[in-house]
N, CA, C and O atoms as a GROMACS GRO file, in nm:
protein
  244
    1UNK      N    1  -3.133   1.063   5.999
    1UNK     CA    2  -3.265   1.007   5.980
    1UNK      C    3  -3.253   0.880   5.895
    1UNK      O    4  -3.189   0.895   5.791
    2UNK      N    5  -3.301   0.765   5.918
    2UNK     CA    6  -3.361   0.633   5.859
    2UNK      C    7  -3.402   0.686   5.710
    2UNK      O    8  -3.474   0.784   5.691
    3UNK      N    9  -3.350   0.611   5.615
    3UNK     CA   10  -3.446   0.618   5.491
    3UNK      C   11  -3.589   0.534   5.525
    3UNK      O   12  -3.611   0.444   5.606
    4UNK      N   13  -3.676   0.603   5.425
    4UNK     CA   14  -3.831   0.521   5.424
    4UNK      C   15  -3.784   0.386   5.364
    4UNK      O   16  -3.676   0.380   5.306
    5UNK      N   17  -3.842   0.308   5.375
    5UNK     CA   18  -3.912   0.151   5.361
    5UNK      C   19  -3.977   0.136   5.324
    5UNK      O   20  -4.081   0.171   5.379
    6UNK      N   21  -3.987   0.053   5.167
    6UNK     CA   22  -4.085   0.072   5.102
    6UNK      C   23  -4.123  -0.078   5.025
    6UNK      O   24  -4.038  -0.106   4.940
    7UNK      N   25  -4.220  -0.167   5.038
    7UNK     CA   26  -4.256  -0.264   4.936
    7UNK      C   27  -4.341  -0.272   4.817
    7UNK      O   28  -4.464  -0.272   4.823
    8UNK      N   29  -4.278  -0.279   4.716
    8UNK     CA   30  -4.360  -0.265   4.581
    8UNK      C   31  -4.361  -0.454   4.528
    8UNK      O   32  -4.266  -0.530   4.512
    9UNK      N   33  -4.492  -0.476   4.515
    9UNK     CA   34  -4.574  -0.535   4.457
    9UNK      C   35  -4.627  -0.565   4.288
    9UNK      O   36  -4.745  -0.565   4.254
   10UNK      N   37  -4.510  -0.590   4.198
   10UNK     CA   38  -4.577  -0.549   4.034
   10UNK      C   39  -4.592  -0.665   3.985
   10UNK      O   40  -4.519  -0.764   3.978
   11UNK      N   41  -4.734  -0.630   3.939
   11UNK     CA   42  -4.807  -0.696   3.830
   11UNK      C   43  -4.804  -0.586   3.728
   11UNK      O   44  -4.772  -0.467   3.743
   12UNK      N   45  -4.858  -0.674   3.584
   12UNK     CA   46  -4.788  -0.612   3.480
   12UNK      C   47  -4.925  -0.526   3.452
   12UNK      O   48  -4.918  -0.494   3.334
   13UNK      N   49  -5.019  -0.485   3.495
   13UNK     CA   50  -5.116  -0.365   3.487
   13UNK      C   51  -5.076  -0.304   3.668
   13UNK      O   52  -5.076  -0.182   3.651
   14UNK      N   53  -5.065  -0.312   3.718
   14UNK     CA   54  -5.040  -0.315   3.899
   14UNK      C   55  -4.943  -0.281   3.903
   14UNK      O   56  -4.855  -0.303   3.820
   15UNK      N   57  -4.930  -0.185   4.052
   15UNK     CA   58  -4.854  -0.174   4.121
   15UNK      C   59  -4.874  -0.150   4.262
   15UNK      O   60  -4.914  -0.036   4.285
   16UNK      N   61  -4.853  -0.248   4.397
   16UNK     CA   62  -4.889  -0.198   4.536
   16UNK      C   63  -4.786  -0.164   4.584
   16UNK      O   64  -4.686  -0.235   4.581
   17UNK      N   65  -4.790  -0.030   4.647
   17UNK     CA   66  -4.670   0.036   4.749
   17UNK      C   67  -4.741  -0.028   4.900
   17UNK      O   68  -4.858  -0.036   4.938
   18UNK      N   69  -4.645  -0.055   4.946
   18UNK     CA   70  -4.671  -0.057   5.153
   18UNK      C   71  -4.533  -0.026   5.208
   18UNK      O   72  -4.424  -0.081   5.194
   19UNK      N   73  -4.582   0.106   5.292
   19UNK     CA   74  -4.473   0.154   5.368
   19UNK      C   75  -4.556   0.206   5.529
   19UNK      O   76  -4.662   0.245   5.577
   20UNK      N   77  -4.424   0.172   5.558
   20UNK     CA   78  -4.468   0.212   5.718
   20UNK      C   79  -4.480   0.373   5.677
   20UNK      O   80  -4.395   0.420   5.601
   21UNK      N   81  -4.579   0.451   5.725
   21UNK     CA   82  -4.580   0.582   5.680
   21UNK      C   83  -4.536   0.679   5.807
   21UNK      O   84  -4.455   0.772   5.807
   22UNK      N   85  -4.622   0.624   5.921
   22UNK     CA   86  -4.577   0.659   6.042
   22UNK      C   87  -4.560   0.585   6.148
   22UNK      O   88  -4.672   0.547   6.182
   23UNK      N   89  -4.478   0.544   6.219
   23UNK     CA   90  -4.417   0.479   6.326
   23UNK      C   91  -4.550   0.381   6.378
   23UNK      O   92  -4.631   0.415   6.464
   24UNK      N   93  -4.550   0.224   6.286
   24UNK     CA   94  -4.654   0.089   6.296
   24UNK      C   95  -4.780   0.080   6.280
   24UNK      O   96  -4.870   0.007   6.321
   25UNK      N   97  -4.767   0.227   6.167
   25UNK     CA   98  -4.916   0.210   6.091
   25UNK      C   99  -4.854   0.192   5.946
   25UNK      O  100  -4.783   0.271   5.884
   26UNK      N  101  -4.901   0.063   5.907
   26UNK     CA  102  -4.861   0.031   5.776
   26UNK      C  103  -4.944   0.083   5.640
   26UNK      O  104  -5.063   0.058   5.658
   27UNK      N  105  -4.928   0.130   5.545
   27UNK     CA  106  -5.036   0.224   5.440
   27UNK      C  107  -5.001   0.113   5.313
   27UNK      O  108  -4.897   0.053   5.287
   28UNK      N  109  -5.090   0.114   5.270
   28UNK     CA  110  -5.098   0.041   5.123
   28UNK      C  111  -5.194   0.124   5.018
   28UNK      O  112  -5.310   0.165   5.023
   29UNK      N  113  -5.099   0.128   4.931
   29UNK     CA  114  -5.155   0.200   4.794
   29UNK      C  115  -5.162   0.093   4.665
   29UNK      O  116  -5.073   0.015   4.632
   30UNK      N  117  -5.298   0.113   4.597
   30UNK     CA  118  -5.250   0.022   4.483
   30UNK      C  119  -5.270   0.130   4.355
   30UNK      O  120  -5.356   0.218   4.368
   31UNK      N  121  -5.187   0.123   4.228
   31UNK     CA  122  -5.192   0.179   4.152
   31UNK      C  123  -5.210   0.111   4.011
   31UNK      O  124  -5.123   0.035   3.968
   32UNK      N  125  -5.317   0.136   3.944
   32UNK     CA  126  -5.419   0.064   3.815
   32UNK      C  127  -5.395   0.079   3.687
   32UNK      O  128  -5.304   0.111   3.765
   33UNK      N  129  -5.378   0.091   3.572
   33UNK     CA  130  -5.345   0.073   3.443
   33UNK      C  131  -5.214   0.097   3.403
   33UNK      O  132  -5.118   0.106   3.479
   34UNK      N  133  -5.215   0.107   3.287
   34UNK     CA  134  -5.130   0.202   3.162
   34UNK      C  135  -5.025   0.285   3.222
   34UNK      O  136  -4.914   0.291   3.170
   35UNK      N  137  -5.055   0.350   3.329
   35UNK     CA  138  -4.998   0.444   3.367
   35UNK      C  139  -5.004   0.439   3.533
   35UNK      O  140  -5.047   0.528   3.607
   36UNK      N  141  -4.960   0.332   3.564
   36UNK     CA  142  -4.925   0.303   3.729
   36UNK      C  143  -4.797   0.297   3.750
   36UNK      O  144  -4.783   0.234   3.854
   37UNK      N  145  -4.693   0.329   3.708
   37UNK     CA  146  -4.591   0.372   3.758
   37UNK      C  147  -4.580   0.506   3.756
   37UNK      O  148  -4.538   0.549   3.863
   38UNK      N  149  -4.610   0.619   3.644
   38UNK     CA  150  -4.688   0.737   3.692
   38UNK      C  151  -4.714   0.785   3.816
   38UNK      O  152  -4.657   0.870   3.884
   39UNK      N  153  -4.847   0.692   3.841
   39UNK     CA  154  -4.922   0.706   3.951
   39UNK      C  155  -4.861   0.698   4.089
   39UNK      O  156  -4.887   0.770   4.186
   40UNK      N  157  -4.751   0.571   4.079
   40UNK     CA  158  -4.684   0.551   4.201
   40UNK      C  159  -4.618   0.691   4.228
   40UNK      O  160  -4.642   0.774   4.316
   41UNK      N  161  -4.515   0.692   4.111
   41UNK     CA  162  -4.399   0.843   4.162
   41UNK      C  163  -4.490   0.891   4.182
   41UNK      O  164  -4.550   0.814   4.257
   42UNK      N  165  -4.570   1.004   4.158
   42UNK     CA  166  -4.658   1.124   4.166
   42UNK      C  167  -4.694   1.077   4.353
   42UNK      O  168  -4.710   1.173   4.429
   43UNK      N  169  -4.701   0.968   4.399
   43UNK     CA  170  -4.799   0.946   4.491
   43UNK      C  171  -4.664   0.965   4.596
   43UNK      O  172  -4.678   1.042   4.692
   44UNK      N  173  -4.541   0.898   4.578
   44UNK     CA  174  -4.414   0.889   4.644
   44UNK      C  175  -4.363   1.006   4.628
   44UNK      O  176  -4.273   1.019   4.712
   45UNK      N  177  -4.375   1.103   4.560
   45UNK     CA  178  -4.303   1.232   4.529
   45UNK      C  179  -4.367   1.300   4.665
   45UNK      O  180  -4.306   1.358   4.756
   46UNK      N  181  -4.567   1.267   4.647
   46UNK     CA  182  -4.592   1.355   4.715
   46UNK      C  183  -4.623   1.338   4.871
   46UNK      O  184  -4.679   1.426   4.937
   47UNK      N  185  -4.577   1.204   4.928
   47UNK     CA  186  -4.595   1.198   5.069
   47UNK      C  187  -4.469   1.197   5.096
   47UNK      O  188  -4.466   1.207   5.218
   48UNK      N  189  -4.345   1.191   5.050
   48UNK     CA  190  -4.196   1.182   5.109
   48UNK      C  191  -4.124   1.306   5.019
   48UNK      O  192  -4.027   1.280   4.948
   49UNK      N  193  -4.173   1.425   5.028
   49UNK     CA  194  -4.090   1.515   4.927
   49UNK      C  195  -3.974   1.520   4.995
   49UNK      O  196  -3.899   1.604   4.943
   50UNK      N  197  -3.923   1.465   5.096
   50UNK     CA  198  -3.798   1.522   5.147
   50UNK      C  199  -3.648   1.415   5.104
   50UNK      O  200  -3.529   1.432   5.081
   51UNK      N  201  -3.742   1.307   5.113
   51UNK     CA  202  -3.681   1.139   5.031
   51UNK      C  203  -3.605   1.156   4.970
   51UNK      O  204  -3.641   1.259   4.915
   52UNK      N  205  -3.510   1.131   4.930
   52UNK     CA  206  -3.399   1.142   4.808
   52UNK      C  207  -3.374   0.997   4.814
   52UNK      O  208  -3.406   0.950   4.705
   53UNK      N  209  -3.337   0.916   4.882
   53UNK     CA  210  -3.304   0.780   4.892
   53UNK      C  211  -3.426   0.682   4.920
   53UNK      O  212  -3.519   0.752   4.960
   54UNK      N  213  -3.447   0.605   4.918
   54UNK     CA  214  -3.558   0.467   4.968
   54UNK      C  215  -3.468   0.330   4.956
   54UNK      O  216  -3.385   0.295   4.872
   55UNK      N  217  -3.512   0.273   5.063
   55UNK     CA  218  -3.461   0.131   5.047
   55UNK      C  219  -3.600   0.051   5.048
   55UNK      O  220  -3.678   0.058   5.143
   56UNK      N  221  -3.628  -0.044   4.910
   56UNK     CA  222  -3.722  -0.069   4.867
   56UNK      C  223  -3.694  -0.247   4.827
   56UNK      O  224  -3.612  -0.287   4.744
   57UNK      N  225  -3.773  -0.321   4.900
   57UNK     CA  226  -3.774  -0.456   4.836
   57UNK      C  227  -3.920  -0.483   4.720
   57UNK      O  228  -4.033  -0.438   4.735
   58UNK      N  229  -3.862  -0.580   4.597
   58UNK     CA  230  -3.977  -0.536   4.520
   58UNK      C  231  -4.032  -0.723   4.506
   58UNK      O  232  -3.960  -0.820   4.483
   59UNK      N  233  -4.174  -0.721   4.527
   59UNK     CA  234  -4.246  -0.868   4.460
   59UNK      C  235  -4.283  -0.841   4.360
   59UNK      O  236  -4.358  -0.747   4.332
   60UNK      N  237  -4.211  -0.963   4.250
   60UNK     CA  238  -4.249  -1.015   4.153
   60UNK      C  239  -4.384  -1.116   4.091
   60UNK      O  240  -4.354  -1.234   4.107
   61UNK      N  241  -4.488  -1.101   4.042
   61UNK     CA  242  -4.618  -1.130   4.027
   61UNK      C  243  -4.692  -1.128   3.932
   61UNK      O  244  -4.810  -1.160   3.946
   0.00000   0.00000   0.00000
């Protein structure tokens, strides 16, 4: 199996995930304060529990 694909987006309160979730439907999440990297894992833990790996390009912003 393909690892997921994942683009993260950080600003320094921000964080946007976009991953293809299912085969050319693209999903975008954005995640808000203090505690948005938190938010991201918790959110990545819980749609890819099977994930162990990601290949992830990240924007700087």
């Amino acid at each position: 199996m393909e690892p997921t694909k994942i683009q993260l987006e950080l600003k320094p309160d921000t964080i946007t995930i976009k991953v293809n979730m299912w085969q050319g439907v693209l999903t975008t999440e954005t995640f808000e304060g203090p505690d948005c990297y938190t938010q991201m894992l918790n959110f990545i833990k819980q749609e890819f529990p099977d994930d162990h790996f990601m290949h992830a390009t990240i924007a700087l912003e």
